[in-house]
MILUMLO-806452 format. One line per 2 residues: number of its first residue (from 1); their letters; for each residue x, y, z of N, C-alpha, C, O, CB. Coordinates in steps of 0.05 Angstrom, whole numbers, plus 5000, padded with zeros to 4 digits. Glycine has a CB too. Layout:
<recs>
NUM) a) X Y Z X Y Z X Y Z X Y Z X Y Z ~ ...
</recs>
This chain:
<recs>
1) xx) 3462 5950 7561 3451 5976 7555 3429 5983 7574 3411 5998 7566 3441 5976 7525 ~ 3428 5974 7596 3413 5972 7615 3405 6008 7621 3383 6017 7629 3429 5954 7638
3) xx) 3431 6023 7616 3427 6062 7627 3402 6068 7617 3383 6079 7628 3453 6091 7612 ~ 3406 6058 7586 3385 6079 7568 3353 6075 7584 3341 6094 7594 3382 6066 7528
5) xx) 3344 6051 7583 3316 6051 7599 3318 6061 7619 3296 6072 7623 3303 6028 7606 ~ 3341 6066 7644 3332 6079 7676 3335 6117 7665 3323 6136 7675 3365 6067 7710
7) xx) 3354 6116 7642 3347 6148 7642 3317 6153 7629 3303 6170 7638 3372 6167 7621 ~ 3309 6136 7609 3280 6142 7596 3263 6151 7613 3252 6173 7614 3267 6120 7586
9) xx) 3260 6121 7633 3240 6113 7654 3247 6145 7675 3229 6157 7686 3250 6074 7672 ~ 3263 6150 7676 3273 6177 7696 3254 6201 7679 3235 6210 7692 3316 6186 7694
11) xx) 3258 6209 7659 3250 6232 7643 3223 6223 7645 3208 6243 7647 3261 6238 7612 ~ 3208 6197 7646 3178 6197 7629 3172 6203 7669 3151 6215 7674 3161 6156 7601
13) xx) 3184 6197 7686 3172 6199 7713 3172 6224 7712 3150 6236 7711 3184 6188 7737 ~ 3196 6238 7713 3194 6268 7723 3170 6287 7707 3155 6305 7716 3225 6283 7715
15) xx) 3172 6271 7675 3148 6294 7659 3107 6292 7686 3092 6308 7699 3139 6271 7607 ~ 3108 6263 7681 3088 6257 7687 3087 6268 7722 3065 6268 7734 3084 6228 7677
17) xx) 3099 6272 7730 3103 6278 7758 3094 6313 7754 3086 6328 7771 3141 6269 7771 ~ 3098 6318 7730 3104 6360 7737 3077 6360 7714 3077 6380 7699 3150 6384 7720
19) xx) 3050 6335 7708 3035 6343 7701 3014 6333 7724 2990 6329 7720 3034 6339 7676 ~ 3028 6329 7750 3007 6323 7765 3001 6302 7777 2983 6299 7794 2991 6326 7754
21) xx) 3020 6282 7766 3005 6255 7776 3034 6241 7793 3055 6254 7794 2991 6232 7743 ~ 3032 6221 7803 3051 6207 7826 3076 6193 7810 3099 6191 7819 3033 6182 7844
23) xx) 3063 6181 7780 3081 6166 7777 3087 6142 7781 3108 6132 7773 3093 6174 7783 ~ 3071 6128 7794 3071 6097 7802 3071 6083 7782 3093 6072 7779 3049 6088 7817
25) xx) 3052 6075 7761 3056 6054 7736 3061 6064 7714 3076 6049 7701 3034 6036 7730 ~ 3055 6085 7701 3050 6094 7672 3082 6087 7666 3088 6068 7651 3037 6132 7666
27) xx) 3109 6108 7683 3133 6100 7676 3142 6078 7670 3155 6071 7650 3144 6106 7689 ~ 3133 6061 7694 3152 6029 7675 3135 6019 7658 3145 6006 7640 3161 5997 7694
29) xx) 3100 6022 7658 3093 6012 7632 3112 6023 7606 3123 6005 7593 3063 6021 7629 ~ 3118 6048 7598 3123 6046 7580 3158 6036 7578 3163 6025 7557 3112 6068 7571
31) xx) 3181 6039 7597 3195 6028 7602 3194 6002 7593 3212 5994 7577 3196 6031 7620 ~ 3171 5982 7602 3167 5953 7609 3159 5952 7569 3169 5935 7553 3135 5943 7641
33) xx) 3147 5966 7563 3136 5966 7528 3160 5976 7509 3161 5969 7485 3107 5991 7521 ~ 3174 5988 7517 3197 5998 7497 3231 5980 7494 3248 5975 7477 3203 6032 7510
35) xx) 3225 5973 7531 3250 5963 7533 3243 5930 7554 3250 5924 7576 3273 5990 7548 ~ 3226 5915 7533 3220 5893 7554 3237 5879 7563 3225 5866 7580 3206 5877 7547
37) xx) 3270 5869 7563 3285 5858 7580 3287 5881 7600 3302 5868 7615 3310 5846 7568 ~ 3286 5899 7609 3294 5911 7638 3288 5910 7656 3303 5919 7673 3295 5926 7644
39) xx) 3259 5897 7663 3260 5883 7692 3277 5854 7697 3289 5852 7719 3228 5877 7698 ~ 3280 5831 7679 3293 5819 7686 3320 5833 7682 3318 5851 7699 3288 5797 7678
41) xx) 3338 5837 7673 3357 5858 7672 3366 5860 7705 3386 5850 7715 3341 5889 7658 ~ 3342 5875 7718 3346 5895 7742 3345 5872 7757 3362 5870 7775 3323 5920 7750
43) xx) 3330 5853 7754 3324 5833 7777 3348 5813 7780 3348 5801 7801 3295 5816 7771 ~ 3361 5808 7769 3386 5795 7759 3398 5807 7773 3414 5792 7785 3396 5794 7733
45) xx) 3400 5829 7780 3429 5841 7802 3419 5852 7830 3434 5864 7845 3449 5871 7787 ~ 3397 5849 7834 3386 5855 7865 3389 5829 7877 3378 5808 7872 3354 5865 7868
47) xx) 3414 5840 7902 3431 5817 7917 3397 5802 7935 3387 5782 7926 3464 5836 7947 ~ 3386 5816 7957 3364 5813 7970 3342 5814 7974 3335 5830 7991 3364 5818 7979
49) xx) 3319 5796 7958 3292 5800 7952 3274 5797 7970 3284 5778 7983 3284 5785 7934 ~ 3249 5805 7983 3220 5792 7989 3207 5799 7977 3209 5822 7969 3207 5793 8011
51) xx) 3183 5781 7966 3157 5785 7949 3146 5773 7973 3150 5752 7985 3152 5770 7916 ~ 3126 5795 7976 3099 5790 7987 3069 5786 7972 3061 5802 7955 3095 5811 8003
53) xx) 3059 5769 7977 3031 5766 7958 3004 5757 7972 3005 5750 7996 3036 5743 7936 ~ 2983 5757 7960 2968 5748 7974 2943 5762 7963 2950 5783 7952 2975 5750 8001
55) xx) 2916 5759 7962 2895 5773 7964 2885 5794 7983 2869 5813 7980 2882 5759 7963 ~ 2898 5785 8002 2890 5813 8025 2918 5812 8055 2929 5794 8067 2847 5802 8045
57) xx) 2921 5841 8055 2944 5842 8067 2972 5855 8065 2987 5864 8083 2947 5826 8066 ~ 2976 5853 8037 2997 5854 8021 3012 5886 8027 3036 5884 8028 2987 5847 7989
59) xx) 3003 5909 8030 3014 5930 8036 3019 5927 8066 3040 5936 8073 2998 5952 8027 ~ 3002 5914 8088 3007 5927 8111 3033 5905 8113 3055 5916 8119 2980 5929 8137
61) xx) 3033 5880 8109 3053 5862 8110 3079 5871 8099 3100 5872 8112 3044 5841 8098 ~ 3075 5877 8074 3102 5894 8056 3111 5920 8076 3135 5922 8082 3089 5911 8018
63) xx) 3093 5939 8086 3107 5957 8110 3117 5950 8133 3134 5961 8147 3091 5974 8120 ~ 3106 5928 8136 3108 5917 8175 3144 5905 8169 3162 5911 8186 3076 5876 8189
65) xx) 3151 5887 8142 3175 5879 8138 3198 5902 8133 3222 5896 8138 3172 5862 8116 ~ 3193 5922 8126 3209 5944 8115 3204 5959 8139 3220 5977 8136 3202 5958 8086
67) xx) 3194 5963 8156 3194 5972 8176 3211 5956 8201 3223 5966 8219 3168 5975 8178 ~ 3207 5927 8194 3231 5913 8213 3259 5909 8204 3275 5897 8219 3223 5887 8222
69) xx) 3265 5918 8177 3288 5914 8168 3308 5938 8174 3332 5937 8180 3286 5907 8141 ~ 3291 5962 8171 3298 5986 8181 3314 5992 8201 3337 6000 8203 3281 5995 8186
71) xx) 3294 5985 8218 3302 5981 8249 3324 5960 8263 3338 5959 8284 3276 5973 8262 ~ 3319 5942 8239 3357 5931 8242 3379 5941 8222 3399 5931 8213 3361 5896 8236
73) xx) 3371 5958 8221 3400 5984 8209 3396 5962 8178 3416 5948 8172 3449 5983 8235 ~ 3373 5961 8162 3385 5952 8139 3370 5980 8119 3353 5994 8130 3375 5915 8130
75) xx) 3378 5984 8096 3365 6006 8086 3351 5986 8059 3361 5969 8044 3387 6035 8078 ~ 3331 5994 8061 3304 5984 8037 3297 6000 8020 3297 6025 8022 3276 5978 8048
77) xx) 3289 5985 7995 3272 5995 7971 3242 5976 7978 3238 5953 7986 3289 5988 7935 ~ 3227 5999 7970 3206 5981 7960 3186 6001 7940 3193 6022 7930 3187 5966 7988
79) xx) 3157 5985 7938 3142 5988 7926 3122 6001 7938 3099 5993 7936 3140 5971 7918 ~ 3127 6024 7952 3108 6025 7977 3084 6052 7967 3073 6069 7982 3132 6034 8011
81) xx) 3081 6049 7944 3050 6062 7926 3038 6040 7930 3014 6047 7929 3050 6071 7889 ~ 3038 6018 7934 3017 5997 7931 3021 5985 7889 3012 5963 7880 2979 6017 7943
83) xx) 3030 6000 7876 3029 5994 7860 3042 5964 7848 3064 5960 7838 3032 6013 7852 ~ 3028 5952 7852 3035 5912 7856 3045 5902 7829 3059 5882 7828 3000 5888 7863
85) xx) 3039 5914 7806 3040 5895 7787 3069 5900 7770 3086 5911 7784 3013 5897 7769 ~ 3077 5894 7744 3099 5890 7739 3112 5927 7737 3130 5937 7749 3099 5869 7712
87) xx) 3089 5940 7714 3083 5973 7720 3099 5982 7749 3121 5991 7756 3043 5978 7725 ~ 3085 5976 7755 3085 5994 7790 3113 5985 7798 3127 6001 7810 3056 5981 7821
89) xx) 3121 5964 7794 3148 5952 7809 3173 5970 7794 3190 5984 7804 3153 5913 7803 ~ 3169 5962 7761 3190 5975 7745 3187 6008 7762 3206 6016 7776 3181 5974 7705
91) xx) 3168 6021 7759 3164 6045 7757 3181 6057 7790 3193 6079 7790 3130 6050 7751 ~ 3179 6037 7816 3195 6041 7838 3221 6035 7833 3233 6042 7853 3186 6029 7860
93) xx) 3238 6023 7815 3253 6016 7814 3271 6031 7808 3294 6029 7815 3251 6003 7808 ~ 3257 6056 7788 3273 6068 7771 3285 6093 7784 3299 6109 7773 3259 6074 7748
95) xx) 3272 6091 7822 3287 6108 7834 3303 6095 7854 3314 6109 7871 3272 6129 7844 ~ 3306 6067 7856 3315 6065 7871 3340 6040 7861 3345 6020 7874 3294 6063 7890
97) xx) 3354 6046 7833 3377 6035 7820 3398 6058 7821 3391 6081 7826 3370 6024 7791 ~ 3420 6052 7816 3440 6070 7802 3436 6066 7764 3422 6050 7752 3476 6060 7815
99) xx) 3450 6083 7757 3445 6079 7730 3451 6053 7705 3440 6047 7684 3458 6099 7724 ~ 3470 6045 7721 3477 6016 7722 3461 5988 7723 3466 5966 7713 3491 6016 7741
101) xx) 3440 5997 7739 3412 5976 7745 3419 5964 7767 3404 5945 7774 3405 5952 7722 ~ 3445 5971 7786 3446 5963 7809 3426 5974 7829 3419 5997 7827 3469 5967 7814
103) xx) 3415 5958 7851 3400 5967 7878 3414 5974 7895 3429 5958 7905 3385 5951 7890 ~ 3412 6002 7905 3422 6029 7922 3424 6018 7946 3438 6028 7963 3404 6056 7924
105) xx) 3407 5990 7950 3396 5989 7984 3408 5965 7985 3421 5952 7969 3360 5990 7994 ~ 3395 5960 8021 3405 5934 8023 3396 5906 8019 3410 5885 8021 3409 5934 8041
107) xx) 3361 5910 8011 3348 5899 8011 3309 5915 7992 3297 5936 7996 3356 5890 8041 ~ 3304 5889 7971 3286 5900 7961 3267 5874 7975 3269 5849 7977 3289 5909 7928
109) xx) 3243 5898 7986 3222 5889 7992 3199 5891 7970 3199 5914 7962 3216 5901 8014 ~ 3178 5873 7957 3160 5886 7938 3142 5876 7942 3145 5852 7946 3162 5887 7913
111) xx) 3115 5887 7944 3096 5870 7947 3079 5867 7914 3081 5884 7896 3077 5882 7974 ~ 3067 5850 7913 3062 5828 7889 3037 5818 7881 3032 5796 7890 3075 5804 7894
113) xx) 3015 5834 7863 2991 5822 7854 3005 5791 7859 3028 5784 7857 2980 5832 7820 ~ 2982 5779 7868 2990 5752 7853 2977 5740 7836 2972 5717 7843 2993 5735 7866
115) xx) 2969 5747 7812 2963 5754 7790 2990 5739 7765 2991 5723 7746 2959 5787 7794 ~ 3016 5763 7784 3031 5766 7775 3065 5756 7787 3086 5760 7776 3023 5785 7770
117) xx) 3057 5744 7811 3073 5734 7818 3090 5709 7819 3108 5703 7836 3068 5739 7829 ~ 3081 5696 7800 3092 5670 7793 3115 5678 7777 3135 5664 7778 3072 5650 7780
119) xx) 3115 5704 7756 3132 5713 7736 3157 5736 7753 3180 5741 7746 3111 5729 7712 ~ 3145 5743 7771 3166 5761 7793 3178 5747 7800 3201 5748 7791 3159 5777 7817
121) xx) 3174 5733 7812 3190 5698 7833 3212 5689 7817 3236 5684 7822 3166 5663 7834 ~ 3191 5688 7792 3216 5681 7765 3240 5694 7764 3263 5686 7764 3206 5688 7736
123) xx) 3231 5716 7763 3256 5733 7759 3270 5750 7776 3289 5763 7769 3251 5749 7742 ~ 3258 5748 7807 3278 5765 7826 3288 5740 7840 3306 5744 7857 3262 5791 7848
125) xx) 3278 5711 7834 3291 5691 7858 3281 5699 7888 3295 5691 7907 3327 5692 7857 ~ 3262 5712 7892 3270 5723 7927 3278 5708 7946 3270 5685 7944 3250 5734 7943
127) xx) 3292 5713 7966 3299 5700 7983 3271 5690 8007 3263 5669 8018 3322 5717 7993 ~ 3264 5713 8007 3231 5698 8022 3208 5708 8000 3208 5727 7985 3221 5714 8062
129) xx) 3191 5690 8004 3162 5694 7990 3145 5688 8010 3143 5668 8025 3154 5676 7965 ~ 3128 5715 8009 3110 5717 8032 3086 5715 8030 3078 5735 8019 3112 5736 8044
131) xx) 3063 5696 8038 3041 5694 8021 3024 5695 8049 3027 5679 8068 3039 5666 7998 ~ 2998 5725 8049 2984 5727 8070 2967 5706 8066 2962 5692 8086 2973 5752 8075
133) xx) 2953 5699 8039 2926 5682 8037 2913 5682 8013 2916 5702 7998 2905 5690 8056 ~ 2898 5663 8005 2882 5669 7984 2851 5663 7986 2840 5642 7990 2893 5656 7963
135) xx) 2840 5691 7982 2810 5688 7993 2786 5691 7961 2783 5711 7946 2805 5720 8022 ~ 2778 5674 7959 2749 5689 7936 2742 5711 7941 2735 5723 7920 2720 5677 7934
137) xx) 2738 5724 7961 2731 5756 7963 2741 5777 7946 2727 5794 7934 2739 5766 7986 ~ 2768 5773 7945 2785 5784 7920 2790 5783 7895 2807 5799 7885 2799 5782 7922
139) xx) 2775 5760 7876 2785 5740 7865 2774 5754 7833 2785 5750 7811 2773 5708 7879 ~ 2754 5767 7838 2741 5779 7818 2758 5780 7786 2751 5775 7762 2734 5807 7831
141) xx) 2779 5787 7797 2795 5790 7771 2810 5764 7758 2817 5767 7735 2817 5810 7776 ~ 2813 5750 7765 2826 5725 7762 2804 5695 7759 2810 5674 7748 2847 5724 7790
143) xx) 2778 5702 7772 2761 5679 7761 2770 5663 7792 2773 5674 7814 2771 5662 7723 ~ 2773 5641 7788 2779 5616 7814 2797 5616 7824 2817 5621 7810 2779 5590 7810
145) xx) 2799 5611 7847 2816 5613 7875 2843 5590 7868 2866 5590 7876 2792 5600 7908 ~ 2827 5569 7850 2853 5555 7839 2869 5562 7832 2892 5560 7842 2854 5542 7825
147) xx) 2860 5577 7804 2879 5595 7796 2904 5614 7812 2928 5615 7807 2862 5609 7784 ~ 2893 5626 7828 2914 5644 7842 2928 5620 7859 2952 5619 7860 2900 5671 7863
149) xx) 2918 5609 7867 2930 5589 7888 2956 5574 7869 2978 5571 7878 2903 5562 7901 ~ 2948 5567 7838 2969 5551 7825 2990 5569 7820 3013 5559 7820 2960 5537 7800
151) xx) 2988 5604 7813 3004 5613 7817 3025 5628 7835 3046 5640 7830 2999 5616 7808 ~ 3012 5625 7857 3032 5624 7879 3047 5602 7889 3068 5605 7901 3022 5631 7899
153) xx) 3037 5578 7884 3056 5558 7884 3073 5554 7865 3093 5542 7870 3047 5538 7886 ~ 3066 5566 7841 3088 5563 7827 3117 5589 7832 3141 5589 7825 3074 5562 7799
155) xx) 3101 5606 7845 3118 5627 7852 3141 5616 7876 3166 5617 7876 3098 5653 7862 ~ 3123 5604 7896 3144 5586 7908 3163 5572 7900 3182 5564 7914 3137 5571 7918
157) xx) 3160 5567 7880 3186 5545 7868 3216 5563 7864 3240 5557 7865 3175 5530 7831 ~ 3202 5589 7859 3226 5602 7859 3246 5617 7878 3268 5628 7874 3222 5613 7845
159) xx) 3227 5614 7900 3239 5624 7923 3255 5612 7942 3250 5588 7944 3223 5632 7935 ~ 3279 5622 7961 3284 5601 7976 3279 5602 7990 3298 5592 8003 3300 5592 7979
161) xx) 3263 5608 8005 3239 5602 8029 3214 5611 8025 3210 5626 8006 3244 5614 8055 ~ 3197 5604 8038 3167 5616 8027 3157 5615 8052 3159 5593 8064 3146 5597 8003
163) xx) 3147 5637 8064 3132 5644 8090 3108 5647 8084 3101 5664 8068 3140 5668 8104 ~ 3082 5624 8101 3054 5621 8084 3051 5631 8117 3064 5625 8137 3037 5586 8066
165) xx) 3030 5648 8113 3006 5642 8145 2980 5650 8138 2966 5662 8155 3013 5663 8177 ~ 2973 5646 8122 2945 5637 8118 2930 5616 8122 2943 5601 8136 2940 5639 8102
167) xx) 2906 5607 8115 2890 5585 8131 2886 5574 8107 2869 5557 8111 2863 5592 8152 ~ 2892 5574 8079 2868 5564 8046 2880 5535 8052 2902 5529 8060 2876 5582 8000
169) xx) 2862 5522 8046 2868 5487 8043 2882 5490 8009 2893 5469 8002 2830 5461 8045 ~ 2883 5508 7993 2884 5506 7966 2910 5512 7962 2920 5511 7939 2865 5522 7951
171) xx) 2929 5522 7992 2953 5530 7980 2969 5501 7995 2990 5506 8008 2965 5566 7988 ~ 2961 5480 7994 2967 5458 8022 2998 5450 8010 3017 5440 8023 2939 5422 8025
173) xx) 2997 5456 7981 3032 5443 7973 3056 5461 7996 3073 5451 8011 3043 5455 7928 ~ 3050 5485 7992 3064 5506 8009 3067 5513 8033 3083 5528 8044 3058 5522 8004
175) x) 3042 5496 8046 3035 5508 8071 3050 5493 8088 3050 5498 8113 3005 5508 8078
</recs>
């Protein structure tokens, strides 16, 4: 029953879109609250993943890849509001499925609080996981650098490759 949430998620975008606003998270929040299996749902049938993550980076990295996939004749979805978290992802998604919950493209690029990326990993499998770095500068929300660091390694586990180039001694399982 996968239609009913992409038509919802369709109507609550278009309203909120014609009162003004972009549309980036509010849609799949409530999507993600009404109909919580539909991101895994969606992620279950997207043939080609990258999650990008990291504390700093994460948009220009997520463009620079969809920008080279492009250019080899592949056609991409992404997330390209910046809107990182589960919100923001559902909410790009819901233009870029058929009604079915299939992905239109050839390849989904997303970039990924990593916050929240140990639970994306989970569920899209990506084929690469891209991790710029993890710095305390950023960290404010999450408390210790461990922390983010344990969940990007755990996000690795789900990927089948993991592209690190950052410098943290804290991500050393990965690196």
């Amino acid at each position: 029953m996968i239609s009913l949430p992409i038509f919802f998620g369709r109507i609550v975008a278009q309203a909120v879109r014609l009162g003004g606003s972009r549309a980036t998270a509010f849609p799949g929040k409530l999507v993600d609250r009404v109909f919580p299996s539909f991101l895994p749902s969606v992620a279950a049938k997207v043939p080609k993943t990258i999650v990008v993550t990291g504390t700093n980076g994460k948009t220009t990295t997520t463009k620079l890849i969809v920008e080279i996939l492009q250019k080899a004749d592949y056609s991409v979805a992404t997330n390209s509001s910046g809107s990182n978290m589960p919100r923001g992802i559902i909410s790009s998604l819901l233009n870029e499925i058929t009604i079915t919950g299939n992905l239109r493209k050839d390849w989904l690029v997303i970039e990924v609080d990593e916050g929240y990326v140990a639970n994306i990993a989970a569920l899209f499998k990506p084929d690469f996981l891209v991790v710029t770095n993890i710095y305390r500068d950023q960290l404010d929300r999450y408390g210790e650098l461990d922390g983010a660091a344990k969940k990007v390694v755990k996000a690795s586990i789900s990927a089948k490759k993991t592209l690190y180039y950052g410098r943290d001694p804290s991500l050393s399982e990965i690196a």
